[in-house]
C-alpha positions as CSV (number, residue, x, y, z in Angstrom):
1,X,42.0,141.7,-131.5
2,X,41.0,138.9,-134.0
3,X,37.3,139.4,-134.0
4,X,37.4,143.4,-134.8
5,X,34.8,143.0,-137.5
6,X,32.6,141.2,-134.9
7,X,32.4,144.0,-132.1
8,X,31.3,146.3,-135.3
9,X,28.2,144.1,-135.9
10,X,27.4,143.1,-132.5
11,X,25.2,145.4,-130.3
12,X,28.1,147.0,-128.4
13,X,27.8,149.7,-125.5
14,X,30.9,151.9,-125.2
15,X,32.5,153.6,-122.6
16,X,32.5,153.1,-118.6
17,X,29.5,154.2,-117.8
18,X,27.1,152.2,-120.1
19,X,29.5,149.1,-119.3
20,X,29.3,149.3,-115.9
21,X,25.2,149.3,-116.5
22,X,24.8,146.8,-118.9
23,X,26.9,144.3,-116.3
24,X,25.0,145.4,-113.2
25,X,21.9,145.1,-115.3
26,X,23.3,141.4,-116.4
27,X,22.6,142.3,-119.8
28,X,26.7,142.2,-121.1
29,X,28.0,138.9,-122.2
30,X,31.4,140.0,-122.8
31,X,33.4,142.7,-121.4
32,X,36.5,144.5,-123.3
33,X,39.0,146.2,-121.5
34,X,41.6,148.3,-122.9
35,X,45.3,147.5,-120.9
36,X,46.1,151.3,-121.1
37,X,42.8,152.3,-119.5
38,X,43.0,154.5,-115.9
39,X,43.4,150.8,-113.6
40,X,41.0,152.6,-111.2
41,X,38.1,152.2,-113.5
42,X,39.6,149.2,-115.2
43,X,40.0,147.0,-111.8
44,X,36.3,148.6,-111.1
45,X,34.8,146.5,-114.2
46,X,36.9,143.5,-113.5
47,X,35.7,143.0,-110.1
48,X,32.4,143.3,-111.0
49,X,33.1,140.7,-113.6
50,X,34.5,138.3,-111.8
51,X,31.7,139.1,-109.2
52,X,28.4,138.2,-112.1
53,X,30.2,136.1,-114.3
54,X,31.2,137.9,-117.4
55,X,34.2,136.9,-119.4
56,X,36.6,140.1,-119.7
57,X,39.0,140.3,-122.8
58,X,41.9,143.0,-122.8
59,X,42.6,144.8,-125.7
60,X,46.0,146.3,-125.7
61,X,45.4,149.8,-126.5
62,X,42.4,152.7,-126.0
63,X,42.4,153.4,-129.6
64,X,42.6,149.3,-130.8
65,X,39.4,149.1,-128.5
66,X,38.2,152.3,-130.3
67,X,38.6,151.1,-133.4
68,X,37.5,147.5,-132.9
69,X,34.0,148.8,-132.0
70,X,34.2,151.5,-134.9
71,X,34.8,154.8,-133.4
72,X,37.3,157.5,-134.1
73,X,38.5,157.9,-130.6
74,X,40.1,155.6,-127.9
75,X,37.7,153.3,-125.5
76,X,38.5,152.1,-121.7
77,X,36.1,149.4,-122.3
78,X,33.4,147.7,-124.2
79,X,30.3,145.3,-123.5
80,X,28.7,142.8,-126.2
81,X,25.3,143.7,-125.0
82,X,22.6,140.4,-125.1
83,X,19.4,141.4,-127.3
């Protein structure tokens, strides 16, 4: 990733749950997805992507994703939350 000091400073939710809210609630403006993620939640948050129009970057690994968004443990996904 060649922003990974940018996902540490924007407002970020983490995780499947809160990214699944904040694009059903249209209040994501970017998606992250890691490649290594389970593809039944992964091809979950893509649809609904595709579906409200919210760009979707993969990451290639959990733990890049992790640290990216600076946390000590892998992440299936991340959303740049709009303030």
């Amino acid at each position: 990733m060649s922003n990974d000091k940018g996902l540490q400073d924007a407002h970020v939710k983490i995780g499947t749950k809160q990214t699944m809210r904040m694009v059903e609630l249209g209040r994501a403006d970017e998606v992250y997805v890691a490649e290594d993620a389970d593809p039944r939640l992964t091809s979950k948050i893509i649809a609904l992507c595709n579906q409200r129009s919210v760009k979707v970057t993969m990451v290639d690994t959990m733990v890049n994703l992790g640290k990216a968004c600076g946390i000590d443990v892998g992440a299936a996904m991340a959303a740049i939350v709009r303030q």
